[in-house]
KEDRENLO-721517 format. One line per 10 residues: number of its first residue (from 1); their letters; for each residue x, z, y of N, C-alpha, C. Coordinates in pm, 1 decimal, m for minus. Atoms other than C-alpha are relative to their C-alpha. Example, Ala and Ser with C-alpha at 12.3 -4.5 7.8 and 13.67 -1.06 7.14 Angstrom:
2
1 = AS = 89.0,0.0,m119.0,1230.0,780.0,m450.0,90.0,0.0,120.0 | m82.0,m6.0,m119.0,1367.0,714.0,m106.0,m77.0,73.0,109.0 $
END
This chain:
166
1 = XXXXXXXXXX = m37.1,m38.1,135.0,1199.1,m8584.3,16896.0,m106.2,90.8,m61.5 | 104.6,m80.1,17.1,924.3,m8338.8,16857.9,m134.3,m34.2,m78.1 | 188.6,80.3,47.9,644.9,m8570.2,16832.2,17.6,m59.5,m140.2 | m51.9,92.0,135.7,842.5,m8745.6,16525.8,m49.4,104.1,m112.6 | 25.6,m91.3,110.0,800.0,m8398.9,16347.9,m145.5,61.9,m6.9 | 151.4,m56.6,m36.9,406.5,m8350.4,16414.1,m74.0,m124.4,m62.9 | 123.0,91.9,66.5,116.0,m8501.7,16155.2,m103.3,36.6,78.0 | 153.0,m50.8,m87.5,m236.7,m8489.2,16217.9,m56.4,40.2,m193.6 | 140.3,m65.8,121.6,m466.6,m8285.4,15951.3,m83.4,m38.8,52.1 | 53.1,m27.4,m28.4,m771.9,m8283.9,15937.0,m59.7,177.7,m48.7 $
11 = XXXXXXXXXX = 47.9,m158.9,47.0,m932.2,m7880.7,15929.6,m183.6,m19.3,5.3 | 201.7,m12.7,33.2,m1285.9,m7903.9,15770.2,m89.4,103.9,53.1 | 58.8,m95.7,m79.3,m1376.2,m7574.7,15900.8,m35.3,22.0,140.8 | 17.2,25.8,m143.7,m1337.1,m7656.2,16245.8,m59.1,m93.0,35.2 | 76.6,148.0,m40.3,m1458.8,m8028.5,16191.1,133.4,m90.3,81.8 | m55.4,32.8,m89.8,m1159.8,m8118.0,16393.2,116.5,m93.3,m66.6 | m140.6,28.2,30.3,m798.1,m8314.4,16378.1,82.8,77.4,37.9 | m67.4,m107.6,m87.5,m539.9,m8057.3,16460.1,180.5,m56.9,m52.3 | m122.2,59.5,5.6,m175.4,m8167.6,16466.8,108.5,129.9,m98.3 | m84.1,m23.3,87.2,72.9,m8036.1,16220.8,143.8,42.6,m11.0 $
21 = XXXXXXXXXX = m153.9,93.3,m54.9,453.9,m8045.7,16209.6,14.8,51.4,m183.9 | m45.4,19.9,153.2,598.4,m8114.3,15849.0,m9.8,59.1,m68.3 | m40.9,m152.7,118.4,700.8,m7796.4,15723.5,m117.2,26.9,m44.1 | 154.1,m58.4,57.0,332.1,m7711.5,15732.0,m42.1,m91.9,m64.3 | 9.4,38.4,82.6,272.4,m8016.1,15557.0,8.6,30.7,m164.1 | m51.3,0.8,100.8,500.3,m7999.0,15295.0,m47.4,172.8,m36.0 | 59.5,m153.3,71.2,368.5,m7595.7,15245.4,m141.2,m11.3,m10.7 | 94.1,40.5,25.5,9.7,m7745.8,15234.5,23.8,m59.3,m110.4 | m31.0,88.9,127.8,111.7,m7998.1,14947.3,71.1,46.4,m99.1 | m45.6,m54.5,143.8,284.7,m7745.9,14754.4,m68.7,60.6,m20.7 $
31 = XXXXXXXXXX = 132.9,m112.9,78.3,m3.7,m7489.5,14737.1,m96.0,m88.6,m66.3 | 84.5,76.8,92.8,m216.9,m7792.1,14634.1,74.0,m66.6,m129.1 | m46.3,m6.2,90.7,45.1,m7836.2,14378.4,m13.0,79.1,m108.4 | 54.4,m194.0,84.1,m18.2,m7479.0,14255.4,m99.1,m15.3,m46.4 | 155.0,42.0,14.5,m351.9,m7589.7,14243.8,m25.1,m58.8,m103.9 | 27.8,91.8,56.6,m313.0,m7877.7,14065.7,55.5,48.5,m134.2 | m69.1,m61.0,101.7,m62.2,m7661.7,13816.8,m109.1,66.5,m67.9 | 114.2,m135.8,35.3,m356.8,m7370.0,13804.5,m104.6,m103.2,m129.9 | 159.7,92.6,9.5,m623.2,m7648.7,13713.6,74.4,m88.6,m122.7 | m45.3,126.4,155.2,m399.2,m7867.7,13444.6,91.0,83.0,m94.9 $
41 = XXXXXXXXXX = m95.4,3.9,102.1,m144.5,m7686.7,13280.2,137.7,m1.7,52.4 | m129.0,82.3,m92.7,171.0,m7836.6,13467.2,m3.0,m89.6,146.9 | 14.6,40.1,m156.2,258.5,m8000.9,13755.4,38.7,m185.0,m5.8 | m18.1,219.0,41.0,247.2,m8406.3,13593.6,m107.6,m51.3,86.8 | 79.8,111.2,m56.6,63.7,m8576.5,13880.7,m15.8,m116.9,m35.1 | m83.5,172.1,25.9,36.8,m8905.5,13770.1,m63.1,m34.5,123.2 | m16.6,71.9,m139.6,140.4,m9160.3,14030.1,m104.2,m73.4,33.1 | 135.7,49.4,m43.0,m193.9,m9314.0,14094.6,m116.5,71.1,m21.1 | 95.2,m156.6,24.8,m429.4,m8963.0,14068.7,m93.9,m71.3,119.4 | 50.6,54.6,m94.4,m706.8,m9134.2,14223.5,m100.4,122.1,79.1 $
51 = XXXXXXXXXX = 33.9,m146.5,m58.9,m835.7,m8749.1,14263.6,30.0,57.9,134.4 | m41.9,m91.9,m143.8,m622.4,m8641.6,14514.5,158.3,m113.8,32.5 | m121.3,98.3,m43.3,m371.5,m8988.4,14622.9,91.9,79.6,84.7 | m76.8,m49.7,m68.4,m194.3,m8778.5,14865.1,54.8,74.0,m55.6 | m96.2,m38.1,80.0,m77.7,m8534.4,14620.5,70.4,m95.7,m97.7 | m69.1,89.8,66.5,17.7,m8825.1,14376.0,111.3,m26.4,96.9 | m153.8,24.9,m101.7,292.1,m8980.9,14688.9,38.3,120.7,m7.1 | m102.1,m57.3,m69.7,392.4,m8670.1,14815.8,78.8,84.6,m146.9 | m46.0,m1.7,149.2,477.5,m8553.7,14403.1,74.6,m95.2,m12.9 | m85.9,125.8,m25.4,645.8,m8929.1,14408.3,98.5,46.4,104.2 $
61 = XXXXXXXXXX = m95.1,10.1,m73.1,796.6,m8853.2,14719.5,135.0,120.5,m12.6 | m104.6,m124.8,84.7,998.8,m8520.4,14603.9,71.9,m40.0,m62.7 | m106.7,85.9,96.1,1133.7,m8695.8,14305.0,69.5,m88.3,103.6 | m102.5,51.3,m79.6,1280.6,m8932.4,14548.1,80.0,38.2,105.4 | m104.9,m93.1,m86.0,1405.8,m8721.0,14778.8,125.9,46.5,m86.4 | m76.2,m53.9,122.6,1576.8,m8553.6,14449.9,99.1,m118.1,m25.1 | m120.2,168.0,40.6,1732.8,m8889.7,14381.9,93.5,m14.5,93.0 | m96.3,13.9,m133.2,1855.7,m8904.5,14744.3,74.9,76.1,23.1 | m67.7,m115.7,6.0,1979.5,m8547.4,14719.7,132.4,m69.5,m86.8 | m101.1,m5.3,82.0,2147.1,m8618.3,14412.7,116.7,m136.0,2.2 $
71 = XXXXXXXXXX = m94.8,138.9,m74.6,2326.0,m8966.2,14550.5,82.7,30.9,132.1 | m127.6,m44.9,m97.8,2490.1,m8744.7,14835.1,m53.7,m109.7,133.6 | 88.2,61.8,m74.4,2244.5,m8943.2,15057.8,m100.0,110.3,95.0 | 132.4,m88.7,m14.3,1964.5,m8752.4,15327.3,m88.6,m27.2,m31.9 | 55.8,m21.5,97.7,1744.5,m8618.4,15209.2,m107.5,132.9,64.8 | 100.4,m129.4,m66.6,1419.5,m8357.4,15330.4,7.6,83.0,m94.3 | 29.7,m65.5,106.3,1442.1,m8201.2,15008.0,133.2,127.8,34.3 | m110.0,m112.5,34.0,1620.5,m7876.3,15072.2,m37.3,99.8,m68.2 | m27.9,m74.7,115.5,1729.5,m7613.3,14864.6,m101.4,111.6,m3.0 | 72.5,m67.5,8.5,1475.3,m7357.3,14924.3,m138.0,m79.8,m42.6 $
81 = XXXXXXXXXX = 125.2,109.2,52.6,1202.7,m7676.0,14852.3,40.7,m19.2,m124.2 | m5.7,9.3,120.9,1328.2,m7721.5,14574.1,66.7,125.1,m93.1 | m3.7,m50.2,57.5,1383.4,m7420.7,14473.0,m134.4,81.8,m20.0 | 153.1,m11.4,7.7,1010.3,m7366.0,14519.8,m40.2,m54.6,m119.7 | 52.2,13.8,105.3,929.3,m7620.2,14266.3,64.3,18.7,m58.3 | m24.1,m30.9,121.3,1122.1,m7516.1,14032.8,m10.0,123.1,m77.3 | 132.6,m103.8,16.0,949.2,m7201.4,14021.4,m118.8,4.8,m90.9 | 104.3,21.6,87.1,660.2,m7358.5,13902.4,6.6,m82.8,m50.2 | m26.6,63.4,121.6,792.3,m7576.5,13655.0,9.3,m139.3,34.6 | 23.9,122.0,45.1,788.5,m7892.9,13830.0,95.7,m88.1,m56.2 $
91 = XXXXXXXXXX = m74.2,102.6,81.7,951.4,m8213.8,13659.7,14.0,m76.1,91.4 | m53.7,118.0,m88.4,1196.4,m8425.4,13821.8,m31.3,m100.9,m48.2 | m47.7,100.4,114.2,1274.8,m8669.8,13559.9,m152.7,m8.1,m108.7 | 108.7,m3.1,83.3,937.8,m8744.3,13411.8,41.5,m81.8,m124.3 | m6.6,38.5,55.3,1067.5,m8963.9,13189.9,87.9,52.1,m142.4 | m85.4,m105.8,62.4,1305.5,m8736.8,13058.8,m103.7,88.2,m65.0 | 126.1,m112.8,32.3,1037.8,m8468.8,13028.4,m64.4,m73.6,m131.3 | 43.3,78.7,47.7,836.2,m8715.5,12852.5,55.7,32.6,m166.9 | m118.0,m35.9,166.9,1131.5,m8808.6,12552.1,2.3,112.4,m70.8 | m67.0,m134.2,67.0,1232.8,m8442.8,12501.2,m132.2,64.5,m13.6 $
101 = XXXXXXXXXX = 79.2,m55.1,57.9,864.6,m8359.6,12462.1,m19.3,m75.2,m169.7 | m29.1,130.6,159.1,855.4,m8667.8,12145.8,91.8,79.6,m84.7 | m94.0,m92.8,54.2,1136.2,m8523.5,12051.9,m36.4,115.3,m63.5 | 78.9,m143.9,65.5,1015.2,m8190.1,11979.8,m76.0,m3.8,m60.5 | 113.8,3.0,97.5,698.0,m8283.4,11832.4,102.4,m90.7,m117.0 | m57.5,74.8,87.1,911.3,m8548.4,11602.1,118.4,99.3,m93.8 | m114.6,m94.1,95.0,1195.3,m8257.6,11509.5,m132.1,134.5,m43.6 | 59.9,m92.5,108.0,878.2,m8019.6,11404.7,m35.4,m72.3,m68.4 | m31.3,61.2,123.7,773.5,m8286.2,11195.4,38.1,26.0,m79.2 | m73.7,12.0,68.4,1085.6,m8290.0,11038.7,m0.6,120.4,m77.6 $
111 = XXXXXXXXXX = m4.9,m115.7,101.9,1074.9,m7909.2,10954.4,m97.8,38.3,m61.3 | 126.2,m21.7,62.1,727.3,m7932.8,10876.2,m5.9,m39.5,m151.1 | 47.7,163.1,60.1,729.4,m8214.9,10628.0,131.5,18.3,m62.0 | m126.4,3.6,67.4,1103.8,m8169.9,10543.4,50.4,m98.3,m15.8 | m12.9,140.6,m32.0,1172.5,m8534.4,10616.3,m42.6,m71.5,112.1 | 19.0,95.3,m88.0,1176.0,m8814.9,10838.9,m80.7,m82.2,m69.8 | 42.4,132.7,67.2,968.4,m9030.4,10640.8,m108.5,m82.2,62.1 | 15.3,93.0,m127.3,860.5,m9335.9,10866.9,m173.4,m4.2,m62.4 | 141.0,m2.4,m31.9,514.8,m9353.5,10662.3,m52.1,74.0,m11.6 | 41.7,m128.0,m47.9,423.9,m8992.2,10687.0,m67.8,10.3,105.7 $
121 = XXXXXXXXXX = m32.4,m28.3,m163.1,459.6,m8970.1,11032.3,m119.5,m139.7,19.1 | 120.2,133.7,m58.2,220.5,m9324.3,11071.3,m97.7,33.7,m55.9 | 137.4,m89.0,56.5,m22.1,m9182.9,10852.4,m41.8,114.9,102.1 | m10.7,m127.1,m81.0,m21.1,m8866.6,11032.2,m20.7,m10.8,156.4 | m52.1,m39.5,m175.2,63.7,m8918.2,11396.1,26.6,m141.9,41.5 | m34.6,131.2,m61.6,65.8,m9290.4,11504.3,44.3,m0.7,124.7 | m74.5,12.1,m120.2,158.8,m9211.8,11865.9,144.1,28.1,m19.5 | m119.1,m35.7,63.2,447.9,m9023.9,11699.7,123.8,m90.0,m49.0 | m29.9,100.0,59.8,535.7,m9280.9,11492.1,51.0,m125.6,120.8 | m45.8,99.2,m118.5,542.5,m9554.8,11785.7,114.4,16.1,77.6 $
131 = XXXXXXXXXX = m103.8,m77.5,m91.3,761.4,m9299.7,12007.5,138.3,m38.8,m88.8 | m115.2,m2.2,89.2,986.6,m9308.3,11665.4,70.2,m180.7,2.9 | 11.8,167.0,32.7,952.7,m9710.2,11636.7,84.3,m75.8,129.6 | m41.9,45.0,m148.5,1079.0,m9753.8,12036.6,124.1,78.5,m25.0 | m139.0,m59.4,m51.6,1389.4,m9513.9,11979.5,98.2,m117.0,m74.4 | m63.0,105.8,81.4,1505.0,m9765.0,11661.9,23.7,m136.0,127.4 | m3.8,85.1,m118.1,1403.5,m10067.9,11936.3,120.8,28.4,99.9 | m81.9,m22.1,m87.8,1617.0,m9881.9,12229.0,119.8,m33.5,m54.1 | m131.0,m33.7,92.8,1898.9,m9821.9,11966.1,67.6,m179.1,5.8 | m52.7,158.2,23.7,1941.6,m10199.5,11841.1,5.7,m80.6,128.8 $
141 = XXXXXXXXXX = m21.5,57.5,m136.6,1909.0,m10339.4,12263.6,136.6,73.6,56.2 | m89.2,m86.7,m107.9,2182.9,m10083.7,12330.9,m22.0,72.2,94.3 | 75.4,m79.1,m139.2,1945.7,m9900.4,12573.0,m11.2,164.7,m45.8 | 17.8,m115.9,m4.6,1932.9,m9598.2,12416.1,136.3,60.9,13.1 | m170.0,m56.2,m2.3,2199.5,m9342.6,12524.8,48.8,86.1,m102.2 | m49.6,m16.2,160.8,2445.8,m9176.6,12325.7,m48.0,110.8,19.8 | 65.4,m122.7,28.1,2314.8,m8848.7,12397.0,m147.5,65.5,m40.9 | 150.8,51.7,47.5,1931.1,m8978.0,12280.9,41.2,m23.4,m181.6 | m30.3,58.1,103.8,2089.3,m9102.1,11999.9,101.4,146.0,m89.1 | m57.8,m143.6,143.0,2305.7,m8812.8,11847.9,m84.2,136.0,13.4 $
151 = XXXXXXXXXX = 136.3,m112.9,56.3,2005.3,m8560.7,11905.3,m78.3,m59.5,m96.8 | 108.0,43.5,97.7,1811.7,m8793.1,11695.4,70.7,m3.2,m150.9 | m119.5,7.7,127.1,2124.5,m8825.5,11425.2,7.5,140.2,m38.0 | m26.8,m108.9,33.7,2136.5,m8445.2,11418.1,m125.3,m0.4,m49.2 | 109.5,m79.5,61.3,1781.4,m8351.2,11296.0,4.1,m156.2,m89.9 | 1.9,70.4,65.9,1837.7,m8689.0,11069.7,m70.0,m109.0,m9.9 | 14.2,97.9,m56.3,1689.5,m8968.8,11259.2,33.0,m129.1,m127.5 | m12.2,104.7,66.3,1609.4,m9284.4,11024.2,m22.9,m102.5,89.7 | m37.8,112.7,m97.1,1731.8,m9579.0,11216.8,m50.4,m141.6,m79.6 | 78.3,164.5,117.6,1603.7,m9863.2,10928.0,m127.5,54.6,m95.9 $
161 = XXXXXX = 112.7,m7.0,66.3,1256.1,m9876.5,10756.7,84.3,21.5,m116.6 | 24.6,11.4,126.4,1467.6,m9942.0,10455.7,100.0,88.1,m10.5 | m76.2,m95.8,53.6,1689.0,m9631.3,10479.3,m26.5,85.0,m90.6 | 85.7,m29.3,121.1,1647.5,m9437.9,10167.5,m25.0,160.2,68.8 | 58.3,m81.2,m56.3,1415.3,m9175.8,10262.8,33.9,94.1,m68.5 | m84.6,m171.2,58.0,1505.0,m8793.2,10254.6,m100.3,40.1,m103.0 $
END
């Protein structure tokens, strides 16, 4: 059982392979998290970081642990690990993260500008605009949820090109 919980590093300073066991892993891969936080801003690995691939998985692999946690499933992710990253800000739900950043830039917009007006915003901000163009899309497939959908109805969300603009 022992051997199951033992990697192999390698230690550049020594030149050598020196064997591991998880924990020290996973406390190696969060200081290069820190790292990667220090050096960007946040802690958004993207999943193919051809920089440093091993932080990309083991960033992937957290979130899924998180998933497994939260399905009442095991799970390596315990509560002091994750209460590590959340320390330093990381993001489960990137996709989430993602939206509710759109979001925000799309509701200052609104108080900027004092309107939703669909060709403002394309003039202005075409990624913006697109983000706005995919919530209408989600909306009419039924994919968007209702709690996507009445944050966007509260700051006054125009759901038709030909709604009469504020």
């Amino acid at each position: 059982m022992a051997a199951r919980n033992k990697l192999v590093r390698y230690d550049a300073k020594e030149g050598i392979f020196v064997s591991v066991t998880k924990k020290d892993w996973w406390d190696d891969m969060f200081e290069v998290l820190k790292q990667f936080k220090n050096d960007h801003g946040d802690c958004l690995v993207p999943s193919k970081w051809e920089d440093n691939q091993k932080l990309a998985y083991w960033v992937s692999d957290q979130r899924r642990q998180k998933r497994e946690k939260n399905k009442n499933k095991q799970s390596a992710l315990t509560y002091e690990r994750e209460e590590r990253l959340n320390k330093i800000g990381f993001v489960w739900d990137v996709h989430q993260y993602k939206w509710e950043n759109k979001y925000e830039q799309y509701n200052q917009f609104v108080k900027n500008h004092g309107s939703c007006s669909v060709t403002e915003i394309w003039q202005e901000n075409l990624e913006l605009a697109e983000w706005a163009n995919q919530q209408r899309k989600q909306r009419k497939r039924g994919r968007l949820t209702d709690e996507r959908e009445r944050k966007l109805n509260e700051i006054g969300f125009i759901w038709s090109m030909y709604e009469k603009q504020m």
